[in-house]
Structure formats: structure tokens, C-alpha cells
C-alpha positions in Angstrom: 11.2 187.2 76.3 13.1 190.0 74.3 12.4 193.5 75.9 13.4 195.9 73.3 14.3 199.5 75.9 13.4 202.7 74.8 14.5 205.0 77.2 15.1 208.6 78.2 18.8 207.9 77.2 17.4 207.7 73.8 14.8 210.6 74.2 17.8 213.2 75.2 20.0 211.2 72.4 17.2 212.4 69.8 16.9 215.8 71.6 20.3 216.4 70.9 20.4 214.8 67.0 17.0 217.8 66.8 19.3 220.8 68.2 22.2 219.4 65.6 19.9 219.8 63.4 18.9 223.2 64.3 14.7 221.5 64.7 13.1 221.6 68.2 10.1 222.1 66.8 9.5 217.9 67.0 7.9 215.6 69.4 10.6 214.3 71.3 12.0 218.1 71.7 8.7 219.1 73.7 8.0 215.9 75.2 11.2 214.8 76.8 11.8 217.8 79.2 7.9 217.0 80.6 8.3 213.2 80.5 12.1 214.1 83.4 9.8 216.4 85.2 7.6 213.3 85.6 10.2 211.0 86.1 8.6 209.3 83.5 10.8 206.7 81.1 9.6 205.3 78.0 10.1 201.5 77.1 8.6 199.1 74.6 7.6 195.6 74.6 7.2 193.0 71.7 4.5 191.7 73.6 0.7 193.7 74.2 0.2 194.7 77.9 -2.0 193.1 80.4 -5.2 195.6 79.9 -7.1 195.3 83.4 -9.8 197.7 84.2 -11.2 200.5 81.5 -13.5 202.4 84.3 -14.6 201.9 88.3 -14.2 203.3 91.6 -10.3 205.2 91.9 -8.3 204.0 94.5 -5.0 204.5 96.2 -2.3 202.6 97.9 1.1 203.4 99.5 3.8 201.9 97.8 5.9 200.7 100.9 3.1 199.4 103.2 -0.4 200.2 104.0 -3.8 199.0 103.0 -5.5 200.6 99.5 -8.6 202.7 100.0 -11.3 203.8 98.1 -11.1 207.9 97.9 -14.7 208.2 96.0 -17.8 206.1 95.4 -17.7 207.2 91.4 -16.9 203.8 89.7 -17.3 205.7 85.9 -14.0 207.3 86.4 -10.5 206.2 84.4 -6.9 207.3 84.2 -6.1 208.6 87.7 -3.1 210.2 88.2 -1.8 212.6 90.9 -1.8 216.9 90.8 1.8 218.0 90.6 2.7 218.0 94.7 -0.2 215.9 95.4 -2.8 217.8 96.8 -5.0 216.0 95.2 -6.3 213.3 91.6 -7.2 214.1 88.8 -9.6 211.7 86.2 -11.3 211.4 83.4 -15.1 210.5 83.2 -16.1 210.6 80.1 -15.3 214.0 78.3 -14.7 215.5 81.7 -12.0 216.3 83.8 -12.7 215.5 88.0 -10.7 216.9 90.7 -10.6 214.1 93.5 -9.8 215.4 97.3 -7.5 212.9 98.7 -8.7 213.8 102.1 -12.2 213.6 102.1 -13.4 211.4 98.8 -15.4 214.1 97.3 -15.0 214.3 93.3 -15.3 217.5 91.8 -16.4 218.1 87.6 -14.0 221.1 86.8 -14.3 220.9 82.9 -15.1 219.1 79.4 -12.1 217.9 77.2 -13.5 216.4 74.3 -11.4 214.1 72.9 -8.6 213.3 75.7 -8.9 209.6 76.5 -6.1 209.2 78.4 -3.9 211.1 80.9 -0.6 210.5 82.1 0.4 212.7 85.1 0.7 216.0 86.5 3.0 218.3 85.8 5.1 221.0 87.4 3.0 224.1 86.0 0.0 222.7 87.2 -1.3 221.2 84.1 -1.9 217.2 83.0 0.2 215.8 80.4 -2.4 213.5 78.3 -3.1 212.1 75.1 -6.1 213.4 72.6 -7.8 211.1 70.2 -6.0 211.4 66.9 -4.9 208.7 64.1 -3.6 205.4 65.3 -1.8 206.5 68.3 -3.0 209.7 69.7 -1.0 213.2 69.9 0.2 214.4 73.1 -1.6 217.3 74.8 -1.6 219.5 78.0 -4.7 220.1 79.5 -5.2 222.6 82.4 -8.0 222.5 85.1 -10.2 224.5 83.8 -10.2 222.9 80.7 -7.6 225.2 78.0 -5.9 222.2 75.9 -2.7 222.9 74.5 -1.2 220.6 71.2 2.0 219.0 71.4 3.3 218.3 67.8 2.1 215.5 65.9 3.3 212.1 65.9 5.5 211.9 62.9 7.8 208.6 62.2 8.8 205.5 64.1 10.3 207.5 67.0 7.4 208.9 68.3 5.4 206.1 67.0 7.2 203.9 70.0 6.8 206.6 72.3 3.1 207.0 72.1 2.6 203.3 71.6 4.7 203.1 75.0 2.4 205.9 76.5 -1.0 204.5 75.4 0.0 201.2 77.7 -1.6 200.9 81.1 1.8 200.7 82.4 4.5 202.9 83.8 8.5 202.8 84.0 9.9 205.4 86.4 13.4 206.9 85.7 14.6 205.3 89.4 14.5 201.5 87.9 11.0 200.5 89.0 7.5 200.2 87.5 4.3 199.5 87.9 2.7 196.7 85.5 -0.7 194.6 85.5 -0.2 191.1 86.7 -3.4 188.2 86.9 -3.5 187.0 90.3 -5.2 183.8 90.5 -7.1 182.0 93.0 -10.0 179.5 93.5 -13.7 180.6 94.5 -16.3 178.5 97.0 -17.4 176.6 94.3 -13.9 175.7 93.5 -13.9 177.7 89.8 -10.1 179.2 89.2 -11.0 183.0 89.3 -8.2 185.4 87.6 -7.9 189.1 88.7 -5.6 191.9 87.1 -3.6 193.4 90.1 -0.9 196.5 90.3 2.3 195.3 90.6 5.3 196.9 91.5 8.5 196.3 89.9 11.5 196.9 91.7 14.8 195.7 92.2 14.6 192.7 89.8 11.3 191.4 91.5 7.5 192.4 91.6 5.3 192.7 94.6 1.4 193.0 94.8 0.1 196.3 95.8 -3.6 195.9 95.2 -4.8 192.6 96.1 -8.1 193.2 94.4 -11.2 190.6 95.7 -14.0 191.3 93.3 -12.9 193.2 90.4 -10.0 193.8 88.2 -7.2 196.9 88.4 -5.8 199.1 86.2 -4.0 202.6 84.9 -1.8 203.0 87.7 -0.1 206.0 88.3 2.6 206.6 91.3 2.6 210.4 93.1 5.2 213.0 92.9 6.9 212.0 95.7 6.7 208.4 94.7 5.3 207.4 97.7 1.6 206.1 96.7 -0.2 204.6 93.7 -3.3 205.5 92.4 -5.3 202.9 90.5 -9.0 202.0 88.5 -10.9 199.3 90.2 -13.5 197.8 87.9 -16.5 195.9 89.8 -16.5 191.8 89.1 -19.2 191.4 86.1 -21.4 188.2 87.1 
């Protein structure tokens, strides 16, 4: 299957063409230096990504051994990802921004962002990198705890078209090589019915292990921690 790459190669490559140009006024120009700070890559398939899960319970897994856990009852949360030095998650439910203690499981409503649908990860000044409803694919946006939203520039020509389209997927590529995709797991129930579940997978040295092994329910919008050491995930409950 053709994989057309997009990646921060290309994001410096058009930082630089926007300097030459005396313009860092553009997309890329504010976006690249948060996306390294992430350790973020952007990439683009020809093919639509596996969606999984919309909203559940958040969960989190260590990435190189460990069973997943549950860190709050909530299942009306979406888009986890980890604070810059991971103290702790942040998610969206609804309109709102929740603060999720790692430790103890408690989620905590710290503000109303109307119009941010999606969030990406946590940066170094302690905001959220994100993405605010807007035209066909959303404009960027930094959103602090207590709810200040700041505007990235708008998405303007097939450039930043391909990045946001990359962004708005419920996948990640990491500037180390790996990733973290949505994969159907199959399997057969009691009565002998083939039963398909989205799991997180992650991709890493030209193969692609199971992190989530979900039961009763599908995964999705994974995001890894700054330290790259665990993954935070959506579990949606099994509709019957």
C-alpha cells in the first residue's frame, strides 16, 4: 500500500523556504517548533484511519510491559493526552477541559473550551496543543488550564491542509521511528459469532504489538507520555 511521508524533514524544509521568504507569520512557522517539543512527526496516508472509540472510560498502559488500568470511572471523556512531565491527563468532555490524577483516578473540571474537539498533547509551557472547530479541517490552538485559548494561524494551502488532516487522525507517529495506530483484533464469542475490537498498537521497529487487549469495548486516541514510557487511551463500552 503506498504511504505517501510527510515528515518533520519537510516541516523544517518549509520553515526554512518561510524565513527565505522573510514570512514566519504561517502555519508551519508556529507549529513545527511545538510539534519537536512533542516529538510529534507528521505523516499521511492514502488510506482513512481505523476510527475506534469517540468517548469512554481513559485508560493507561506502559509501553514496555505491564497491565492497562482504568485511572477514572468517567466513560464521557475523549482525547487523553499527558501534562508536559506527566504529573497528570488531561481530556476533553464535552466543552470542558478535565484534569485526571494519575495516582488516584479522581477527574477534575478545570474549564470550558467551546469549540476544541480535539487535543493533541502537552506542551513544554504548560499548555495543550489542540485543534478548534473551523472549516474542513480545524485550526490549531493552545489552550491553557484554566481555559485562555490562543489561535494558531489559519490553515491556508495544501501544506497545512496534510498536516491538519494528519493531526485530526486518531493516530500518532513519534520522531524516534515508532507509532501508535488502531488495529481490529478479532476473536470468536460463546456463541461462536466473530467479534472485532479496535486495539492500540504499537509500531516499532518494522512490527506492531498489542498494548491494549480490550475485552468488551473498542480503543482509541492514543497518546504516549513525555517520557515515552506509557500510553493513554479511550475505551468505549461494547454496545449490545
Amino acid at each position: 500500500m503506498r504511504r505517501l511521508a510527510w515528515s518533520m524533514a519537510v516541516v523544517l524544509g518549509l520553515m526554512g523556504q518561510a524565513a527565505a521568504d522573510d514570512d514566519d507569520s504561517g502555519l508551519m512557522a508556529k507549529l513545527a517548533p511545538i510539534l519537536r517539543a512533542l516529538g510529534l512527526t507528521i505523516s499521511a496516508d492514502d488510506v482513512l484511519s481505523n476510527q475506534g472509540a469517540r468517548e469512554g472510560a481513559v485508560w493507561v498502559v506502559p509501553v514496555d510491559g505491564g497491565a492497562p488500568r482504568q485511572v477514572t470511572r468517567r466513560e464521557d471523556l475523549s482525547w487523553p493526552v499527558f501534562e508536559h512531565g506527566d504529573r497528570r491527563l488531561f481530556a476533553l468532555a464535552g466543552d470542558r477541559l478535565v484534569s485526571i490524577d494519575l495516582d488516584g483516578g479522581s477527574a477534575t473540571e478545570l474549564s470550558q473550551v467551546p469549540g476544541v474537539i480535539q487535543l493533541i498533547g502537552g506542551t513544554p509551557d504548560g499548555r495543550i496543543l489542540a485543534v478548534a472547530r473551523e472549516g474542513s479541517f480545524g485550526r490549531p490552538v493552545l489552550v491553557s488550564p484554566d481555559g485562555n485559548v490562543e489561535t494558531l494561524p489559519a490553515v491556508a494551502g495544501a501544506d497545512d491542509e496534510r498536516a491538519m488532516a494528519a493531526l485530526l487522525r486518531p493516530t500518532r507517529d513519534f520522531a524516534d521511528g515508532s507509532g501508535l495506530v488502531l488495529q481490529p483484533t478479532v476473536s470468536t464469542d460463546s456463541l461462536g459469532y466473530e467479534v472485532r475490537r479496535f486495539d492500540v498498537y504499537l509500531r516499532r521497529d518494522g512490527g506492531a504489538r498489542n498494548l491494549t487487549h480490550v475485552s468488551d469495548g473498542d480503543c482509541g486516541q492514543p497518546s504516549r507520555s513525555s517520557d515515552g514510557g506509557q500510553v493513554a487511551y479511550v475505551v468505549q463500552p461494547a454496545a449490545f
